[in-house]
C-alpha positions as CSV (number, residue, x, y, z in Angstrom):
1,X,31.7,-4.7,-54.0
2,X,27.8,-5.4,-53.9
3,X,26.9,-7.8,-51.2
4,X,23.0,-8.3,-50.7
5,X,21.7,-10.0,-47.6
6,X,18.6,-11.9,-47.6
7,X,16.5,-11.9,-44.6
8,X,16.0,-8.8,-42.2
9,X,15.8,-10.2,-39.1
10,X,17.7,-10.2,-36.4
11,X,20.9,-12.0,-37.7
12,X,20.6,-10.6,-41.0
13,X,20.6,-6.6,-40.0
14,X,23.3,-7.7,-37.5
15,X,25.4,-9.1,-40.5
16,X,24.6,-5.9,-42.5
17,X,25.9,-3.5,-40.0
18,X,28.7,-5.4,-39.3
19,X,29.5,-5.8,-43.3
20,X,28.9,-1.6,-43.1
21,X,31.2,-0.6,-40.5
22,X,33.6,-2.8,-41.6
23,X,33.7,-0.6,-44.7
24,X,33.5,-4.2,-46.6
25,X,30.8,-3.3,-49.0
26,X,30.4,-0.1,-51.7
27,X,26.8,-1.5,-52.1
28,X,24.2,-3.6,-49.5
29,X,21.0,-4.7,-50.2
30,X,18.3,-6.2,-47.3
31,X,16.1,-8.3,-49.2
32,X,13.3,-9.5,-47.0
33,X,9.2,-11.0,-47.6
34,X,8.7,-8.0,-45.1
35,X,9.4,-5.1,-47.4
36,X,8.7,-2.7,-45.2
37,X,10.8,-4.1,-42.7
38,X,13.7,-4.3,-45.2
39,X,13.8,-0.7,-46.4
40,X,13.0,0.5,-42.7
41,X,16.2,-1.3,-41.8
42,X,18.1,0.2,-44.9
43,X,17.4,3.3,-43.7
44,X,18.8,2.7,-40.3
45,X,22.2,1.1,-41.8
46,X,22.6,4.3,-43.8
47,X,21.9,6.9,-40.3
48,X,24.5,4.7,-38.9
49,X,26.4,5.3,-42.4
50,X,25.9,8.9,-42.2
51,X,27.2,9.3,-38.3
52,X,30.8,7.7,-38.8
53,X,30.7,9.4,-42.4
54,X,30.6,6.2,-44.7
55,X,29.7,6.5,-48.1
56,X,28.6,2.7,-48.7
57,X,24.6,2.7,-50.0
58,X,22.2,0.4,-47.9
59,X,19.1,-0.1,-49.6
60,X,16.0,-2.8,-48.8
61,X,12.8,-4.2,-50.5
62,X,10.9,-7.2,-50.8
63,X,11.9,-7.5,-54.2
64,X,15.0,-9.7,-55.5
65,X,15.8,-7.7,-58.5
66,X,17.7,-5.7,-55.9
67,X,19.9,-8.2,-55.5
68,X,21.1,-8.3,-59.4
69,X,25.2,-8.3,-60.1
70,X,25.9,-9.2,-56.2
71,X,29.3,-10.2,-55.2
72,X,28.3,-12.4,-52.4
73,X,24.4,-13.2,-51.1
74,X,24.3,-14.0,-47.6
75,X,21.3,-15.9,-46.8
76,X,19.8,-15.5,-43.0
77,X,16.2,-16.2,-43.8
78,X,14.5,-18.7,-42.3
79,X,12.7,-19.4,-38.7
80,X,15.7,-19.3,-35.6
81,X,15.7,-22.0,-33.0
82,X,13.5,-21.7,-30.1
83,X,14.7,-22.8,-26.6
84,X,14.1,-26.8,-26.5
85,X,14.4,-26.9,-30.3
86,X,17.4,-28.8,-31.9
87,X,18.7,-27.5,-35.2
88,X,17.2,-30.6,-36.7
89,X,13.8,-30.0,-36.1
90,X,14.1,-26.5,-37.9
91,X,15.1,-28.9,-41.1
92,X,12.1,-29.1,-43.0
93,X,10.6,-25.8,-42.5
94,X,13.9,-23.7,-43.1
95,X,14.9,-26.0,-46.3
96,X,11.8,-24.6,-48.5
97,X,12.9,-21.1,-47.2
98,X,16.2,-21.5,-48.6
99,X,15.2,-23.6,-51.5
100,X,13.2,-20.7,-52.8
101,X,15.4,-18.1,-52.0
102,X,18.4,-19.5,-53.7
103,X,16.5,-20.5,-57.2
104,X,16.2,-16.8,-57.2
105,X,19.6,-15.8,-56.0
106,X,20.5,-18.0,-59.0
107,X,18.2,-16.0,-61.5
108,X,19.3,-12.4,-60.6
109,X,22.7,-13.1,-59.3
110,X,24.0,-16.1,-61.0
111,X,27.8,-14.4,-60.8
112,X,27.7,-14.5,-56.7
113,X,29.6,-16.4,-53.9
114,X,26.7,-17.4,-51.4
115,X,26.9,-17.9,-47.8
116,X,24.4,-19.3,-45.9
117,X,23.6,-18.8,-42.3
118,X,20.4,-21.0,-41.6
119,X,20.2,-23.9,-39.8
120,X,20.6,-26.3,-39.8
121,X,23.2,-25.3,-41.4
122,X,25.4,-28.1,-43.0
123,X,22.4,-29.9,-44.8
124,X,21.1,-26.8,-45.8
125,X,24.4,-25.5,-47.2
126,X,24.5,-28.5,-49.3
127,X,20.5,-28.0,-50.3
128,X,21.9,-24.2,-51.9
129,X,24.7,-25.8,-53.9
130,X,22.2,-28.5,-55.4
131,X,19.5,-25.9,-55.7
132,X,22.0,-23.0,-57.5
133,X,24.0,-25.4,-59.7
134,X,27.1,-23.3,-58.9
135,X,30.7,-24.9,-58.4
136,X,31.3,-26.1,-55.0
137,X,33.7,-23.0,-54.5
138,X,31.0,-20.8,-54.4
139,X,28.8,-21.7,-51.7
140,X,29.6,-21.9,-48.2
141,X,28.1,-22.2,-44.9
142,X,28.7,-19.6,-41.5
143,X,29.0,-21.6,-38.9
144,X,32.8,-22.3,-38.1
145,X,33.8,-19.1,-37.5
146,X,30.9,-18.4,-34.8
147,X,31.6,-21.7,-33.3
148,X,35.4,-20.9,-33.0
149,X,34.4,-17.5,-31.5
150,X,32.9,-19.0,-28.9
151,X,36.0,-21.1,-28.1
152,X,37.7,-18.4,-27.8
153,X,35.1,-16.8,-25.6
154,X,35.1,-19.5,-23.3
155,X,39.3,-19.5,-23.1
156,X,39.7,-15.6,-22.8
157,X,36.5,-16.2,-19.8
158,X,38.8,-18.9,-18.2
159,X,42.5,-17.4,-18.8
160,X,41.7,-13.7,-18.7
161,X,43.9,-13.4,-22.2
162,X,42.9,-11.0,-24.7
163,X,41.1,-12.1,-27.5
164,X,44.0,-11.1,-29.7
165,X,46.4,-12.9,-28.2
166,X,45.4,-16.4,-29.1
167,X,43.8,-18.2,-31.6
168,X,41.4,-21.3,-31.6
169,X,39.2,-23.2,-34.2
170,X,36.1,-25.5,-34.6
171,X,35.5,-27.6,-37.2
172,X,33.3,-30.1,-38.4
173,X,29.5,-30.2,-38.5
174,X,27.6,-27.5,-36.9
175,X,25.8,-29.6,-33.8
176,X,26.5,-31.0,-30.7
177,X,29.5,-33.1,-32.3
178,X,31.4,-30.1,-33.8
179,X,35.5,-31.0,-32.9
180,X,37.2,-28.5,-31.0
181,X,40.9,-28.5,-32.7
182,X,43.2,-28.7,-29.5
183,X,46.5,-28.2,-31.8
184,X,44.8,-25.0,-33.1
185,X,44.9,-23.2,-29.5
186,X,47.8,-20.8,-29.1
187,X,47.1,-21.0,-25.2
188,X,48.2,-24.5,-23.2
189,X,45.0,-25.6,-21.0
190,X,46.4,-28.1,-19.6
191,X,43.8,-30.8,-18.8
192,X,40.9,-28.2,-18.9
193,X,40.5,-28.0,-22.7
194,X,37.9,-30.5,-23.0
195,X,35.6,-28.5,-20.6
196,X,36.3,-25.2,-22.2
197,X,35.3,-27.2,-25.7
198,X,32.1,-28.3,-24.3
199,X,31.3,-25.0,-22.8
200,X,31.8,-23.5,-26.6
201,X,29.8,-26.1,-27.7
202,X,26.9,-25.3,-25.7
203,X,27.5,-21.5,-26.2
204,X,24.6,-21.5,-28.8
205,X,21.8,-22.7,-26.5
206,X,23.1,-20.5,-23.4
207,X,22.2,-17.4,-25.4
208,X,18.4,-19.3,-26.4
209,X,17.9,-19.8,-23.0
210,X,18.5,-17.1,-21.7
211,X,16.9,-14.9,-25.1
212,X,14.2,-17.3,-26.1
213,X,15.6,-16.6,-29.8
214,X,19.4,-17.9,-31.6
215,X,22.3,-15.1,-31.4
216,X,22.8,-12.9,-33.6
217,X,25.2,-9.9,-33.3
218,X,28.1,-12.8,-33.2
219,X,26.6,-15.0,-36.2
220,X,26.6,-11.6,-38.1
221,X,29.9,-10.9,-37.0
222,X,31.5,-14.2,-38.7
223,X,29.5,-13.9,-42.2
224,X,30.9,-10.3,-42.5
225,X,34.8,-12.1,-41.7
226,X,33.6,-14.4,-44.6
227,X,32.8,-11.6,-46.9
228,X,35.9,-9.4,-46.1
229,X,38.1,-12.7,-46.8
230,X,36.5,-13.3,-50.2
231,X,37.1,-8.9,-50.8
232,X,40.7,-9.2,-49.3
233,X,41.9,-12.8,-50.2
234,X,43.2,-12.8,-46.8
235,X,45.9,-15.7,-46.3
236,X,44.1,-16.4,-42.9
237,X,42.4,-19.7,-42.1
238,X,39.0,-19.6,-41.6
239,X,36.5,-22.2,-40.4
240,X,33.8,-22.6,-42.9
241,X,31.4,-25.1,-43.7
242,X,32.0,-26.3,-47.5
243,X,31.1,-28.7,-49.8
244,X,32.9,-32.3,-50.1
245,X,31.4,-35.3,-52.2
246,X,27.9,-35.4,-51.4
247,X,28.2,-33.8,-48.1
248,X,28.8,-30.4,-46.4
249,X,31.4,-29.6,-43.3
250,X,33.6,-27.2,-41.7
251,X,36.8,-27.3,-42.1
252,X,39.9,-24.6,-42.4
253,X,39.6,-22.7,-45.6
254,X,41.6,-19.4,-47.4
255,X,38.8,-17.5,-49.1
256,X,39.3,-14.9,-51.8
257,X,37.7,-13.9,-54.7
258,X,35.2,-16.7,-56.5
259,X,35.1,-18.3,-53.0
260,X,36.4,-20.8,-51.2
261,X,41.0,-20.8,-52.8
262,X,42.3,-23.7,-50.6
263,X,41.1,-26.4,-48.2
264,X,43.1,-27.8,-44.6
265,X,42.3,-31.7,-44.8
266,X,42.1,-33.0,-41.4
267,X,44.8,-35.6,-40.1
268,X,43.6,-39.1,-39.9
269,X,42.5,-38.3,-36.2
270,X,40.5,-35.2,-36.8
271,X,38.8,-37.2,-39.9
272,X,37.5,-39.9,-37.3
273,X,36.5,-37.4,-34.8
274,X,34.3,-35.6,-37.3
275,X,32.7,-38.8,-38.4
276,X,29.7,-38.4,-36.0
277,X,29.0,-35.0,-36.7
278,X,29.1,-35.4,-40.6
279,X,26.9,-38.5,-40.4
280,X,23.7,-36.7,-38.6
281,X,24.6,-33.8,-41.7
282,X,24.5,-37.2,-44.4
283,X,21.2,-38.5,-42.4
284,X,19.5,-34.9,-42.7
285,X,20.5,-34.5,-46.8
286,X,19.5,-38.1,-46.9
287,X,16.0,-37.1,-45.5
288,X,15.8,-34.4,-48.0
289,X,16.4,-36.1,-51.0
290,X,13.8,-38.6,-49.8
291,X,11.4,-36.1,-48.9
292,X,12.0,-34.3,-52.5
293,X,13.5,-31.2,-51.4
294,X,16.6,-31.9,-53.3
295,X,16.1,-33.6,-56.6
């Protein structure tokens, strides 16, 4: 498997390694506008290759031919939110990035699942399936997963369990509004489970506050789960933004090969609770079309 990764910052190199050690890829490519800091990073990844004695190639550039016959493009580039920043703010400026990177993920890779990571990340997950013309299958957004790490974060923090012996999910749009799914916690919280949501909520701008930059090893983390589910086909539920009608949301997904195999709808209740969320996502890929980013 050839999985090439487009922007070498922070959350990109993070997803690399994690997609290395993983032993997920045969093949990575760091494609970055800051060659030098693509192929310096390429070099890294394969040192850290060579010291648990992994065979996968790691190589960077600024150049997207490098990208050609990809299984899956994960896309990271774009500018990360700054403390006081809200995801919306980053809209404009990160939907050109993306809209350019993806017409060309479309030229040299036009076989690929893409997963985008920048925010914000539901309008801009729909802006890469309008901009690549592939089926809806194809394109997904990271977010989900992160935000249902944090859950679990937050309950392992309040209950002392390990992090294997529970599960928990997030769906919905990734913002202030995302729906913490109660009936999808393994643990009972008793009346405390609203407070532990909002804590996972929030667990993004803790770590800007405290970094002056967005996380990254944990946003890594989740796109590599993405891209081992599409290798393995793994029967696991995983929570993905995707695409539905003319908007984008998380919701529980089986990935496998070609993407995204099967979809969880939400009961009736879950449906009204994401309603909020999904609306700010329709506003933002409303604004876009009006401000002829997406045609």
């Amino acid at each position: 498997m050839k999985i090439s990764v487009i922007g070498a910052g922070n959350v990109g190199a993070s997803a690399a390694s994690a997609i290395l050690l993983r032993g997920i890829a045969d093949e990575i490519v760091l494609v970055d506008i800051f060659g030098d800091v693509a192929r310096a990073k390429a070099i890294d990844l394969s040192q850290s290759a060579a010291v648990f004695g992994l065979d996968a190639s790691v190589a960077g550039g600024d150049d997207f031919e490098l990208i050609a016959d990809s299984d899956i493009v994960v896309v990271t580039a774009g500018s990360p939110r700054k403390e006081g920043q809200t995801r919306e703010d980053l809209l404009l400026k990160n939907a050109g990035i993306v809209k350019g990177t993806v017409e060309k993920i479309a030229k040299f890779a036009p076989n690929c699942v893409i997963i985008n990571v920048t925010n914000p990340l539901d309008a801009l997950t729909y802006l890469v399936y309008k901009t690549s013309g592939f089926d809806k299958s194809r394109v997904l957004g990271m977010a989900g997963e992160l935000d249902s790490a944090r859950l679990k974060y937050e309950i392992s923090q309040k209950t002392g369990l390990k992090n294997s012996a529970f599960s928990a999910h997030i769906i919905g749009s990734h913002n202030d509004d995302m729906v913490a799914l109660q009936s999808n916690v393994s643990v009972d919280l008793g009346g405390e489970f609203d407070a532990v949501a909002q804590e996972a909520k929030t667990g993004g701008a803790k770590i800007v506050k405290l970094l002056g930059t967005s996380a990254y090893y944990a946003p890594g983390a989740a796109a590599a789960k993405m891209c081992e589910a599409i290798k393995t086909g793994s029967e696991q539920w995983l929570s993905c933004c995707v695409i539905e009608g003319e908007c984008a949301g998380g919701r529980l997904v089986k990935l496998g090969k070609g993407g995204v195999r099967e979809i969880k709808q939400p009961s009736a209740e879950e449906k009204a609770a994401l309603e909020k969320g999904e609306s700010q996502t329709a506003a933002n890929i409303k604004f876009l079309k009006e401000s002829g980013v997406i045609a």
